[in-house]
N, C-alpha and C positions, 0 to 999 in steps of 0.2 A: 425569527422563529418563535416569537410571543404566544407563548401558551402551549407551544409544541412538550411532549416526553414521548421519551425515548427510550426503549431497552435495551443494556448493558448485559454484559458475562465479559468477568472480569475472572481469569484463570491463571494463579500464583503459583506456581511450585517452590517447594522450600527453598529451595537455593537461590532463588531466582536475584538477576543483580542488575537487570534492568526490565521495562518496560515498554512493549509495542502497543500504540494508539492505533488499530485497525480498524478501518472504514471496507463495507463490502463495498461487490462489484455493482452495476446498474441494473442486472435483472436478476439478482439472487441475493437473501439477507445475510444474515452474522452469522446463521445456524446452518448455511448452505455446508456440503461434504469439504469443499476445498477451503473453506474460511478454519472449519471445525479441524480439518486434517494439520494446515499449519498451525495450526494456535498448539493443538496438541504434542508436534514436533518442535516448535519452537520452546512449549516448556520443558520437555525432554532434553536441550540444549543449556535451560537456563533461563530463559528469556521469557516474562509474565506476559500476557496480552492484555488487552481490554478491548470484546468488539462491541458494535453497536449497530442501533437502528439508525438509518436518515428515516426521516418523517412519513415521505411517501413511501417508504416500508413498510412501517410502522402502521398506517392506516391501509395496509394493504391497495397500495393505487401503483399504476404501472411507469405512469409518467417519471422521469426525475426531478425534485426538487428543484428553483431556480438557483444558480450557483451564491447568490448572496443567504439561502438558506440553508444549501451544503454546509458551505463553512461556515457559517455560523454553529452547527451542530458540530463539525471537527474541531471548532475551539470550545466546546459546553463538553464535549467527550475528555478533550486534553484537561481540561480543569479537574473532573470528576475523577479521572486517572490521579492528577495531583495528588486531590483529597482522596483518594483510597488507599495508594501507596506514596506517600511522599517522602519515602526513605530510598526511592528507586529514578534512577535516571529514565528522561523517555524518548520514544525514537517515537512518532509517527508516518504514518502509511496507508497504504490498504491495495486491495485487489482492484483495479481498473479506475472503474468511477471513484471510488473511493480514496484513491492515490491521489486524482488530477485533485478534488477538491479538496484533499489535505494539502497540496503544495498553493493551490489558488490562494487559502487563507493563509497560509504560511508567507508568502507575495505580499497578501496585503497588510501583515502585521505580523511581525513575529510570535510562535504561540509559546507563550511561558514556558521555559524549561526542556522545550524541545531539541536533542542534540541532535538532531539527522533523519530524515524524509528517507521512506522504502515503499518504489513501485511494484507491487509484482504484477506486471506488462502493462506501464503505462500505455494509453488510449490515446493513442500520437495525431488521428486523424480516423474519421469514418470509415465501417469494412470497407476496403479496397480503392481508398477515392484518398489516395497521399498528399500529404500538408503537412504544415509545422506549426500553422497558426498557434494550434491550444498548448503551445508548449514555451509562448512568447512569455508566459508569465514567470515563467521558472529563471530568468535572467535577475527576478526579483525575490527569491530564493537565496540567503546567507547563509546558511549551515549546508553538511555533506546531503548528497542523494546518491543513493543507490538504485539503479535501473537493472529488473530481474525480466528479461527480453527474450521471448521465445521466436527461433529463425524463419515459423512461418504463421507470425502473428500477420493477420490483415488489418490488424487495427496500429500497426506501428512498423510502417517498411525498415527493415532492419540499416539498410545505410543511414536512411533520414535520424533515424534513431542514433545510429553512430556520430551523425554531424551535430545532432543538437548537444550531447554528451561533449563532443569537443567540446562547442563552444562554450558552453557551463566552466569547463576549465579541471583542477584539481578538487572543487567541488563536488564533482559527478564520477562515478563510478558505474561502469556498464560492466553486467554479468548476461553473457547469452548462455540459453538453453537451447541445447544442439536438436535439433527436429521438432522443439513445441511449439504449438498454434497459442491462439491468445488466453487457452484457459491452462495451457501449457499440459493439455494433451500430445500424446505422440503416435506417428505410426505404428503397427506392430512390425513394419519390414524396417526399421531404426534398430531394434536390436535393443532396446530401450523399454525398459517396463515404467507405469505409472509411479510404483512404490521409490523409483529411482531416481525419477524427477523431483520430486517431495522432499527427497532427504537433499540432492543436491539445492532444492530452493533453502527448503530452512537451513542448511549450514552452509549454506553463503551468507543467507540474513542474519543469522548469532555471531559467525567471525567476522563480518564487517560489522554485526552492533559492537563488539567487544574491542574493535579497535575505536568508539567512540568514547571511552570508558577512562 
């Protein structure tokens, strides 16, 4: 990432008693509705964020980043979280892309001070073309994860998802959202409104942060 920066918003609420390292999805940045909506509910919960640019965000290009430049920006984001609040435990994560390459770096070195990895709808395999491959890396993943799995994502057939959660063990935690696709919208014949999804994502993510605590 040599020479790369990066924009940060970093959102505290008074009370707040830990710390989410959020990485966006692959075609929307930090300031997209859904990054902006959880971050908002998660400090309403308690819980600070800190989201961020990856590069090719950042220079506005459409392509993603190569995955050793991913991470390398989710370990310069975890540092920076350190030094802003380092009176705060931290969980990292993020939306899609941004999850797989917080666990990628997380695989290949553990990132300082990080208690536990949160997907909201890891990217299990390309729309509609099932695999497990990208998910081979998480067997090298030491701390808890949290999988936030919508039943009709195409980017993560929900059994396969369930098998790799096994194997991960007591480490892995799977949470499904009943009728959401991958950005964890829903039908309106669900019976299910958007505002309801949101609140069930953020407080699954604050009471599984809290029981890391």
């Amino acid at each position: 990432m040599a020479g790369d920066r990066v924009s940060a918003l970093l959102l505290r609420p008074p009370d707040a008693r830990a710390l989410v390292v959020f990485g966006h999805g692959a075609g929307a940045g930090m300031s997209h509705p859904f990054m902006k909506e959880v971050s908002e509910r998660l400090a309403g919960a308690g819980i600070a964020t800190l989201r961020y640019q990856f590069p090719y965000m950042e220079k506005g290009q459409a392509r993603t980043d190569a995955p050793t430049v991913a991470a390398a920006t989710v370990r310069a984001a975890c540092e920076a979280a350190r030094a802003e609040a380092p009176d705060l435990p931290l969980v990292a994560g993020g939306k899609s892309f941004g999850g797989r390459m917080t666990s990628t770096a997380q695989a290949e070195e553990p990132l300082p001070g990080v208690r536990g990895l949160v997907f909201f709808g890891f990217p299990l395999h390309p729309p509609n073309r099932p695999g497990t491959s990208r998910a081979e890396h998480l067997s090298g993943v030491r701390v808890p994860m949290l999988f936030l799995q919508g039943t009709r994502d195409n980017l993560a057939d929900l059994e396969m998802i369930r098998g790799v959660t096994a194997r991960l063990g007591a480490l892995a935690t799977l949470h499904v959202i009943e009728g959401g696709d991958h950005s964890f919208a829903v039908l309106k014949r669900s019976g299910r409104t958007g505002d309801e999804v949101m609140a069930e994502l953020a407080g699954t993510a604050a009471a599984w942060v809290d029981r890391l605590l």
